[in-house]
LORO-321575 format. One record per atom (N, C-alpha, C, O): x, z, y; residue in one letter. Coordinates in pm, whole numbers, plus 32768, in hexadecimal, padded with zeros to 4 digits. Layout:
# LORO-321575
XZYA
...
This chain:
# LORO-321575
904372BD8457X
8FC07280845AX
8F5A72E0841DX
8F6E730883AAX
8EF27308845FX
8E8773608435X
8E34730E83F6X
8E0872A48422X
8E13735F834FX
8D9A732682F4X
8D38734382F2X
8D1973BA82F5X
8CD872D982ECX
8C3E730C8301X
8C14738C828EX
8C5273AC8229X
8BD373A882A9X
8B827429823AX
8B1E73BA81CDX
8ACF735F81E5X
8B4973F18165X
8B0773718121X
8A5A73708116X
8A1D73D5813CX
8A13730380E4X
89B1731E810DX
8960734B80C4X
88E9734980E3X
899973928029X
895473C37FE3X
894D744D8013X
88E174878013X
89E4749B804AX
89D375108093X
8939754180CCX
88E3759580B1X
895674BF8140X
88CC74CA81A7X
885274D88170X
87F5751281A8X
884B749C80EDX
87DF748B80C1X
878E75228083X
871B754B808EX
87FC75548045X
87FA7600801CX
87FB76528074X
87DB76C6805AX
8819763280E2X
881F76AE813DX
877D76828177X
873476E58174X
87477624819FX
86D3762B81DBX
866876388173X
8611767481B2X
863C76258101X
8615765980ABX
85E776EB809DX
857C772680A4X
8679770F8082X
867F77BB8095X
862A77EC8118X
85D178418118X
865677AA817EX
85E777E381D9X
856F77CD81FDX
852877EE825CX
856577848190X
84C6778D81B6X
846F77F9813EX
83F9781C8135X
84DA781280F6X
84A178908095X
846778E380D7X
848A78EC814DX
83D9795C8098X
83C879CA80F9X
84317A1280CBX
84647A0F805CX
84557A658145X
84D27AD48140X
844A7B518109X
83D77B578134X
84837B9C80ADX
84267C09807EX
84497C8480DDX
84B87CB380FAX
83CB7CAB8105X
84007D218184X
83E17D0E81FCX
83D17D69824CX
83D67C8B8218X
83AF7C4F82AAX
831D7C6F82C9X
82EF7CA7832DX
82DD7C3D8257X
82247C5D8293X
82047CEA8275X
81947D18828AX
82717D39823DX
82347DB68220X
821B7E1382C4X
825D7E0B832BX
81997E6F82A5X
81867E958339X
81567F408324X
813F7F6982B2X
814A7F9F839FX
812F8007835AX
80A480318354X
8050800183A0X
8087809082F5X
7FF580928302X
7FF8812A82F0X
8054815D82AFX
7F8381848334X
7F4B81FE8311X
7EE4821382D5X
7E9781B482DEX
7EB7827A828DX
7E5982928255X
7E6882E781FFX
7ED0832A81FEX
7DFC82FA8198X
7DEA83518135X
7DE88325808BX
7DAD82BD806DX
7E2983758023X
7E0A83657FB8X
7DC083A67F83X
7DBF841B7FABX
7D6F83887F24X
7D3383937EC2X
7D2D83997E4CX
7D7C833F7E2FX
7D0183C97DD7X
7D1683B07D32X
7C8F839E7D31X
7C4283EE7D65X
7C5A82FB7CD6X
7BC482FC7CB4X
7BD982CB7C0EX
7C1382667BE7X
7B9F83297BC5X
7BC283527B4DX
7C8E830C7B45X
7CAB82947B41X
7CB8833B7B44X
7D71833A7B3EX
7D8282D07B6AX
7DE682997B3EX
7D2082707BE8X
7D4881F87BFAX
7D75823A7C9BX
7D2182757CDFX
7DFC82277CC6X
7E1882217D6CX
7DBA81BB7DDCX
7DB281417DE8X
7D8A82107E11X
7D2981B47E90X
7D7E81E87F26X
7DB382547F40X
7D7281747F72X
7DBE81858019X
7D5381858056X
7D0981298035X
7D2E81C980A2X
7CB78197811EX
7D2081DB81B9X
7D36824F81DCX
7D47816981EEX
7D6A815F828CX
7D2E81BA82BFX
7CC781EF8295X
7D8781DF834CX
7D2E8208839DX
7CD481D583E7X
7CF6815F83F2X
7C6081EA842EX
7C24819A8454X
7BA2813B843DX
7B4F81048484X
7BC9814C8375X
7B7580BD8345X
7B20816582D2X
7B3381DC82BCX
7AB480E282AAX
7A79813A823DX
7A7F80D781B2X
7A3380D68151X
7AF5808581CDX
7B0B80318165X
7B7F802780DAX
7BED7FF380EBX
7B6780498088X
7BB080998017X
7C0E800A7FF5X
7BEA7F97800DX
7C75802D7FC4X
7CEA7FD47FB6X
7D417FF57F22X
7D9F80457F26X
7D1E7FBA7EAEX
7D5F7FDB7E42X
7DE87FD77E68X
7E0A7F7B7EB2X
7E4E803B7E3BX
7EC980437E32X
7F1780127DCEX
7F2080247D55X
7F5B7FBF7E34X
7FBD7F6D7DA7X
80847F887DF3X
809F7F917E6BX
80D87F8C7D91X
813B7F897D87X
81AF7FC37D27X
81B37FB27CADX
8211800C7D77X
8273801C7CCFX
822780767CA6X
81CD80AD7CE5X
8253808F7C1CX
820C81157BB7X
8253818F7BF7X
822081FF7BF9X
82BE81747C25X
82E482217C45X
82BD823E7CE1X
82A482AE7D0EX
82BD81DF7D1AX
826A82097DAFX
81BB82307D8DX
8189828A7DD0X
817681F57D38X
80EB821A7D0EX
80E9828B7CD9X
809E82DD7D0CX
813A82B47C62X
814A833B7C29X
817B83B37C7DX
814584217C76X
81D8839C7CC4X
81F383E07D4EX
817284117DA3X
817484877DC8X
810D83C87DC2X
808883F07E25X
803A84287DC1X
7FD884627DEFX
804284297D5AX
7FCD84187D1CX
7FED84A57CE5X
7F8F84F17CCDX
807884D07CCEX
808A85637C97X
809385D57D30X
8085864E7D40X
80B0856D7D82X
808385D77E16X
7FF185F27E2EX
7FAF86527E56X
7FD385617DFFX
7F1885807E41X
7ED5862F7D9EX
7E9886997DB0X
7F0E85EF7D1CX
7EFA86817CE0X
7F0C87027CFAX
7EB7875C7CF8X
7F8387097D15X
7FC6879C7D70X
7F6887C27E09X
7F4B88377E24X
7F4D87737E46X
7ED9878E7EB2X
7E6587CC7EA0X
7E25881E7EE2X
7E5087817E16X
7D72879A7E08X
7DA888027D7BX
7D4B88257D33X
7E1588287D5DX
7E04886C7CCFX
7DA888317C4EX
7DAA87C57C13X
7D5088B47C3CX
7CE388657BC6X
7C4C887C7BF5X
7BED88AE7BB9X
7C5988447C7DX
7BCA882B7C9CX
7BCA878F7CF4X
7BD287857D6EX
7BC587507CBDX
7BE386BF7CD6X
7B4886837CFCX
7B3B860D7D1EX
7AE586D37CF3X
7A6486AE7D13X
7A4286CA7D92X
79F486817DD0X
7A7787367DC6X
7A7F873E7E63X
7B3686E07EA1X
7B7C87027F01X
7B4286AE7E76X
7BD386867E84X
7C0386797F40X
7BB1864F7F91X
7C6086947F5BX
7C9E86717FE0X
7CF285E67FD3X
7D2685C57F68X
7CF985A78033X
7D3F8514803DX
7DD9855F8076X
7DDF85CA80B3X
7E3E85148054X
7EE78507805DX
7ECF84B080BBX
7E8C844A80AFX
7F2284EC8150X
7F3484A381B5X
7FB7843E81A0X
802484708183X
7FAB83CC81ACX
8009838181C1X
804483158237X
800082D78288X
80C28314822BX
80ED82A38291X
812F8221822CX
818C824881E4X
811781C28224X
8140817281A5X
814280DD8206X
80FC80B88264X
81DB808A81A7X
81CE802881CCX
81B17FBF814AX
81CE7FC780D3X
81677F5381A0X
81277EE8811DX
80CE7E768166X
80CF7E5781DDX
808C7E4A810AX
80567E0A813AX
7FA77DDE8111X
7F8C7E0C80A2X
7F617DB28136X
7EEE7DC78107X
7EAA7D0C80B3X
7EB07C9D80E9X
7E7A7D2C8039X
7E707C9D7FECX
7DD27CA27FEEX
7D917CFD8021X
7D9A7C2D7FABX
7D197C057FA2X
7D237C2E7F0DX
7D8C7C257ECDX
7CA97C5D7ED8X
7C9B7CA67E73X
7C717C0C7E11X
7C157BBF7E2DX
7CD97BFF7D94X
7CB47BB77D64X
7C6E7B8A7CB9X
7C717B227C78X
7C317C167C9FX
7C017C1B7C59X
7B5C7C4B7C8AX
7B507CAC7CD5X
7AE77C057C5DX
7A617BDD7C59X
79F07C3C7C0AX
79797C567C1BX
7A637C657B9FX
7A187CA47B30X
7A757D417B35X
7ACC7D607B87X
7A437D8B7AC9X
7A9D7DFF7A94X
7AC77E557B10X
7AD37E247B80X
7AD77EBE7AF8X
7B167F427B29X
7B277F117BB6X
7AC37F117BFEX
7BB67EDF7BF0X
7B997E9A7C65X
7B2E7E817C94X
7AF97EDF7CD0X
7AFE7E2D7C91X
7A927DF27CD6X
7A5F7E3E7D2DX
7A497E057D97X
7A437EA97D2AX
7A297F377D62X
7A4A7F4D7DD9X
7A0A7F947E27X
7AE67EF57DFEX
7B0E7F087E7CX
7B077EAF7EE3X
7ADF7E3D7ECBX
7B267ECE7F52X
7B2F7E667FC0X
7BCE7E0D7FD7X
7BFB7DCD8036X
7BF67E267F6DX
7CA27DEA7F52X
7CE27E3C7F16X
7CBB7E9C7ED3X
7DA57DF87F40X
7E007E1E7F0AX
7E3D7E717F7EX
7E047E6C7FECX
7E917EAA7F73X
7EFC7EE97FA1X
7F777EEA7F73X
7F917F357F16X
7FCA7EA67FA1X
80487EA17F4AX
80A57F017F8AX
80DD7ED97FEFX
80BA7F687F64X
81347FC07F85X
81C27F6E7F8CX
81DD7F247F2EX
82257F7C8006X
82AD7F58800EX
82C27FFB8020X
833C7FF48012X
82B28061802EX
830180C6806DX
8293813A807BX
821C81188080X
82B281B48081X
827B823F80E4X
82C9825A80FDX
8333825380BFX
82B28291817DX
82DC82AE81D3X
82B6835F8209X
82FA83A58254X
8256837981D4X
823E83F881E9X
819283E3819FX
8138838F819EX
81B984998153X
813F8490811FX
810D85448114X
8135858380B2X
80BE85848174X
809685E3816CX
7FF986208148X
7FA385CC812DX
7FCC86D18149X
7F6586BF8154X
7F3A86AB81D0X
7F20863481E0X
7F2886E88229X
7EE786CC8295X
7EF4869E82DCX
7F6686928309X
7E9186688315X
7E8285B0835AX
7E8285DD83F1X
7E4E8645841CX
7ED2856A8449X
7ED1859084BBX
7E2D85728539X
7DCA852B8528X
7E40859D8572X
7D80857585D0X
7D55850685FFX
7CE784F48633X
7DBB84AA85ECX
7DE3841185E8X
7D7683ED856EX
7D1683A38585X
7D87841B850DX
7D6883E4848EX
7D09843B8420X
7D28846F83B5X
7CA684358455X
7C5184CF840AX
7C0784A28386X
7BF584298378X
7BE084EE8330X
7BE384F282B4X
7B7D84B582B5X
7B3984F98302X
7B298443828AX
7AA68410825AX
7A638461823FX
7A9984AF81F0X
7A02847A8258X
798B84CA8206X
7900846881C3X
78A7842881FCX
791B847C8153X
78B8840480E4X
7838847180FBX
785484E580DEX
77B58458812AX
773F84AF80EEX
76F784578090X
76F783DC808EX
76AE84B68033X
769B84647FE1X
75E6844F7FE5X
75AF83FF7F9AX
C-alpha cells in the first residue's frame, strides 16, 4: 500500500519555492568603471547614468586596484575599466549623503571580464564640462 507524502512535507517544499532563487534575476551588463573620490561608479553602455557599485569587498577591491594600475597617478585625467559584469540594477535608497549623487545601485553577482579598452559597441563617455 503506497503512503501519502505527508502534508507537512508539501507544505515545505512549496514554500521553498516560492523563495527567490539568488542568481536567477541576475543579468549581464557592460560598461565602464570609475573611482569618484575612492568611491566605485558603473556607467553602462549606452546610458549617461552613473550607478554606485555595490558588492563583495574583494570583487570591489579587485576593480578598483585595476582601475589604479590603468590611470597610474594621474587620476584627474582618469580612463574608465571596461567591463562585462553580472548583477543587477536597485533603486537608490538613500535621499541624503554621498549616494544620493547617483542614479542607483548596482549590485555586482560576478565579472566577467574587465579590460582597458572598450570595444566600438561601447565608447567611452565624454563629460565636457
Amino acid at each position: 500500500m503506497k503512503r501519502a507524502v505527508p502534508w507537512w512535507f508539501m507544505l515545505i517544499f512549496l514554500l521553498a519555492a516560492l523563495q527567490p532563487v539568488t542568481g536567477l534575476c541576475e543579468e549581464k551588463s557592460s560598461g565602464h568603471v570609475y573611482l569618484d573620490d575612492e568611491i566605485p561608479v558603473f556607467i553602462p553602455c549606452g546610458s549617461d547614468n552613473a550607478f554606485l557599485l555595490m558588492g563583495p569587498e574583494k570583487m570591489l577591491h579587485s576593480l578598483q586596484g585595476q582601475w589604479r594600475m590603468l590611470n597610474g597617478r594621474q587620476p584627474a585625467s582618469s580612463r574608465p575599466l571596461y567591463v562585462d559584469l553580472t548583477g543587477h540594477f536597485e533603486e537608490n535608497p538613500d535621499a541624503e549623503g554621498r549616494s544620493a549623487d547617483f542614479d542607483g545601485l548596482y549590485r555586482i553577482a560576478s565579472v566577467l571580464l574587465s579590460q582597458a579598452e572598450s570595444p566600438a559597441t561601447c565608447p567611452v563617455l565624454v563629460v565636457e564640462d
